[in-house]
N, C-alpha and C positions, 0 to 999 in steps of 0.2 A: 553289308552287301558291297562288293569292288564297285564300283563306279565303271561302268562298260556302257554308253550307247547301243552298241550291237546287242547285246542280250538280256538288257534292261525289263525288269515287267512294270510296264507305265499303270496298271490300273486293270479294273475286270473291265471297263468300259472301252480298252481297246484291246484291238483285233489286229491280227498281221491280217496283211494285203498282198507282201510280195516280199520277197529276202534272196536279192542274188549278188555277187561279184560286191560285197561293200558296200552295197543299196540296201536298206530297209522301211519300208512303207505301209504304215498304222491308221486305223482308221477309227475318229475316236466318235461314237454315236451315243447321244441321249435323249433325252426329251426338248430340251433346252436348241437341239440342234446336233448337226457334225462338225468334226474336222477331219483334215489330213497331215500328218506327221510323216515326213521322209528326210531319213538319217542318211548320212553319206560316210561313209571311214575313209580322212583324207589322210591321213597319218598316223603309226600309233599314238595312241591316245589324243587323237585330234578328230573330231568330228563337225559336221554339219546340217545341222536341221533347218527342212523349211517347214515354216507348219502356214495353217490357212484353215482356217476356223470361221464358220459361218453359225453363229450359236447365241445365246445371253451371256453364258458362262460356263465355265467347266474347272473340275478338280484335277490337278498334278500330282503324281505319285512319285515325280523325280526329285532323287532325294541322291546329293552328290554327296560322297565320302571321300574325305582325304582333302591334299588339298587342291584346288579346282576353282580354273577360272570361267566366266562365263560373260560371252557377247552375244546382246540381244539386238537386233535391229527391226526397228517396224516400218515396211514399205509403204502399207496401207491399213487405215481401223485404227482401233485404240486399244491397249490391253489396260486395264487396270489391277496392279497386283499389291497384295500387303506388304508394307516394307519394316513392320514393326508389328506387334501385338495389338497396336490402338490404331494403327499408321496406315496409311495406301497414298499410290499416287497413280497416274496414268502417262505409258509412253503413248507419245504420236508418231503421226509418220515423218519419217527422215530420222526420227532422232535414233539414237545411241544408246543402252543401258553396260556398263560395265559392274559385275560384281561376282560376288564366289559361289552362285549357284544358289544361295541360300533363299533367295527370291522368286526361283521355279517351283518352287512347291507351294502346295494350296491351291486355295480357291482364284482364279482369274477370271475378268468380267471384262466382254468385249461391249461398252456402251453401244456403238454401232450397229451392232451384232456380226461384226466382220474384222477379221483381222489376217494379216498376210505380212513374214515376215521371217526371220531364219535366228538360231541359235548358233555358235559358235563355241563348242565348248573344248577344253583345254584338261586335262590328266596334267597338273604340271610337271612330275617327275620323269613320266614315260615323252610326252610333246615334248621335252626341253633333250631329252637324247634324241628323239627319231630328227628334229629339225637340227639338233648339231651332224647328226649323221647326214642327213642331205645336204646341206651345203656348209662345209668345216668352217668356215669363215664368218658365221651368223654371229653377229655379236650378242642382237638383242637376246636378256633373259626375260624368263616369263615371269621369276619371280619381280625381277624388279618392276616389270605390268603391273603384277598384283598389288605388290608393296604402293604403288603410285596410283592406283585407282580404286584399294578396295580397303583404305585402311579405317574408311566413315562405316557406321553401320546402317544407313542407307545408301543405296545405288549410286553409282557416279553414272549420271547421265550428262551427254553432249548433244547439244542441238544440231538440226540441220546445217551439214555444209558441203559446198561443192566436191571436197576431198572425200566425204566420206560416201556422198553423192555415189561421185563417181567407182570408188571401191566398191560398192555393195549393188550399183545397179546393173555392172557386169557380173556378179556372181549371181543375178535372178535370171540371169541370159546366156546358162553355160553351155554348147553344144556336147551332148553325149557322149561325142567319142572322144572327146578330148577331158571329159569334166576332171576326174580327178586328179592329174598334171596343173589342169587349167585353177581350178580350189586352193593346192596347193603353194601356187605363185601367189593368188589371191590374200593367202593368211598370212604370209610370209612380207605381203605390199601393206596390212593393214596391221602389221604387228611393227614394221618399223613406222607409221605414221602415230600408232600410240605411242612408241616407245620416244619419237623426237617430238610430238605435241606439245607447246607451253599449255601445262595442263588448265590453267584458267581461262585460255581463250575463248570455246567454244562451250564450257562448261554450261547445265541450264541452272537455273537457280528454281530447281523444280519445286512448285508449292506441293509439302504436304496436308495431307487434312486426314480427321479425328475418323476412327472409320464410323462410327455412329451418324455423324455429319455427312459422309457421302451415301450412310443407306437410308436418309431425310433425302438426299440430291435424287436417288433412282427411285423414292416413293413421287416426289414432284413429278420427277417425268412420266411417271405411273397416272398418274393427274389427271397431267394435262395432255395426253394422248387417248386415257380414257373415254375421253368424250368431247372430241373437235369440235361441236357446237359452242362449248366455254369456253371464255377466256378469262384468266386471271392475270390480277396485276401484281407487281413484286410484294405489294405488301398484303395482299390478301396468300399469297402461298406462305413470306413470311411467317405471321400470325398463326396461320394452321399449323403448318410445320414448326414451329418454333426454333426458329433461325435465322439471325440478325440479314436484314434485306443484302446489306454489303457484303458478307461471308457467302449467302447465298447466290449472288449472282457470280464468284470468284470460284467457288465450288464448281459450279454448274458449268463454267466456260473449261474450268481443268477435265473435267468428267467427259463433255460434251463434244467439248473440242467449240463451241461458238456458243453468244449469248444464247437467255432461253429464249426471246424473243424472234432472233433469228434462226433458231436452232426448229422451234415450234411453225414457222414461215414453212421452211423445209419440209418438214414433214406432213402439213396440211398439203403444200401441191405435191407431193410425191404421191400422198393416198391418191390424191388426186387424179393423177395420172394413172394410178393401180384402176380406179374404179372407170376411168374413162376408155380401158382398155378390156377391161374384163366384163364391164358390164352394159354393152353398147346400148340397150336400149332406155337405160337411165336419160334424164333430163339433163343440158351442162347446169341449169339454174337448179336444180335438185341438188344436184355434186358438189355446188357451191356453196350450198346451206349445208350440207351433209359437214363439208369440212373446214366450216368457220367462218364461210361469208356471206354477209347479208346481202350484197349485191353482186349480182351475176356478170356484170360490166366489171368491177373489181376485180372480181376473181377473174375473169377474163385478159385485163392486163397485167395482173402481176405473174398468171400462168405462163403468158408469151413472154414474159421479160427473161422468165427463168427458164423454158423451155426450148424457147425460141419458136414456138410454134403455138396457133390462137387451140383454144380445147378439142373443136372438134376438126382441123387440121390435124392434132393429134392423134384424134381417135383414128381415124382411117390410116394414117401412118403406121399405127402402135399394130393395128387389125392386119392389115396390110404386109406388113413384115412375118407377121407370125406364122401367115400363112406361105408366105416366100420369102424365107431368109435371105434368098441373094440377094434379096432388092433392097436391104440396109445400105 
């Protein structure tokens, strides 16, 4: 199959939404959750996808032919993708994925369950005439990109950095009428900062893990979200799961994005606040034991450390708003 964005079939599980003027807009639904896919043709064979995936996971059906580069940036969420047969890792936000599309296919897991963030994909042969066509003086090739970033067969990923900051947080903010001129300059700004990058500056030295070992990591968290009133300590998940406390707690921060510790904090006062808002006639000392503490003074301060607001300050706030939006 060519490799075409515009008329690509990503899967039975999406749907057009909308297809005008080099816009295209997919809507991808399952059990697991939605996303939204919207392609943009900023050049021949230059495209730009933002996707925004609110889900556990979902399957990719993009399958790039030829040869074909591919930039992935994650603004927000995590995605976790295969990068081997046995292999996976997780981009975070700010960071960078650089490779040949071979990575977009399969199965991706948004730990989070959220992710937001755009593709960048390159037809080398067709993107390398249409950008010598627009401005004749363009040095940068695309092969030599490829040749300098895709010659490992895992991803070349770069970390957060101000340059790329800034390159990527104006293309999440492009006014309509101007987008595809404005895109255009945009690829053009971030193909000459790949193309002069000292490539090991910013490089991550991203940990991989065995995939067996990170589908131990999303049973743990299966665990220990199952039932907020437990707590386990590393070496009783250790033991059950069988996997060394050290790999496990390294796993779990890559997957997670923060300790389990801290990672598990989180998610007890966030129910927290689910249940303090949804369920006004509960007890705050019930909500407390519900989701992990035995003292209702505890849970009361560590609620407002991270809230900023004591529980039932919140409730009427959380009440309050829903019922009149403007008063956020």
């Amino acid at each position: 199959m060519e490799f075409d964005l515009r008329n690509m079939d990503f899967g039975a599980d999406v749907t057009d939404v909308f297809e005008k003027d080099g816009c295209r807009m997919m809507r991808l639904a399952t059990e697991a959750g939605e996303g939204i896919m919207t392609v943009y043709h900023v050049f021949e064979g230059v495209y730009i996808m933002y996707n925004n995936f609110h889900m556990e996971s979902c399957r990719s059906d993009f399958a790039a032919g030829g040869d074909v580069l591919c930039i992935d940036h994650c603004r927000e969420g995590r995605i976790e993708t295969g990068v081997s047969d046995d292999a996976c890792c997780c981009l975070s936000a700010g960071e960078l994925r650089i490779d040949n599309g071979m990575h977009n296919h399969g199965i991706s897991r948004f730990p989070l369950n959220h992710y937001y963030g755009l593709t960048i994909a390159f037809e080398l042969d067709k993107a390398q005439a249409s950008l010598d066509g627009y401005i004749t003086e363009f040095k940068v090739r695309l092969s030599d990109i490829s040749r300098k970033y895709c010659t490992q067969k895992i991803p070349y990923v770069l970390s957060s950095s101000p340059e790329i900051t800034h390159i990527f947080s104006e293309l999440y903010n492009v006014p309509s009428k101007i987008r595809r001129d404005y895109c255009r300059i945009k690829v053009l700004e971030l193909l000459l900062y790949l193309d002069a990058l000292e490539i090991d500056r910013y490089k991550t030295d991203k940990p991989y893990f065995y995939k067996g070992q990170v589908e131990k990591i999303h049973a743990v968290r299966e665990l220990m979200v199952s039932d907020l009133t437990r707590t386990y300590t590393i070496e009783e998940l250790s033991r059950k799961f069988d996997i060394a406390p050290t790999a496990l707690k390294k796993c779990f921060s890559s997957v997670y994005g923060s300790p389990i510790f801290s990672y598990m904090k989180n998610y007890r006062l966030d129910r927290a606040a689910a249940l303090l808002k949804n369920e006004p006639s509960m007890k705050v000392a019930d909500i407390a034991m519900a989701v992990g503490y035995e003292s209702a003074s505890k849970f009361s301060m560590a609620f407002r450390k991270e809230m900023g607001k004591n529980p039932l300050d919140y409730r009427k706030y959380a009440i309050q708003t829903e019922v009149n939006p403007n008063e956020k």
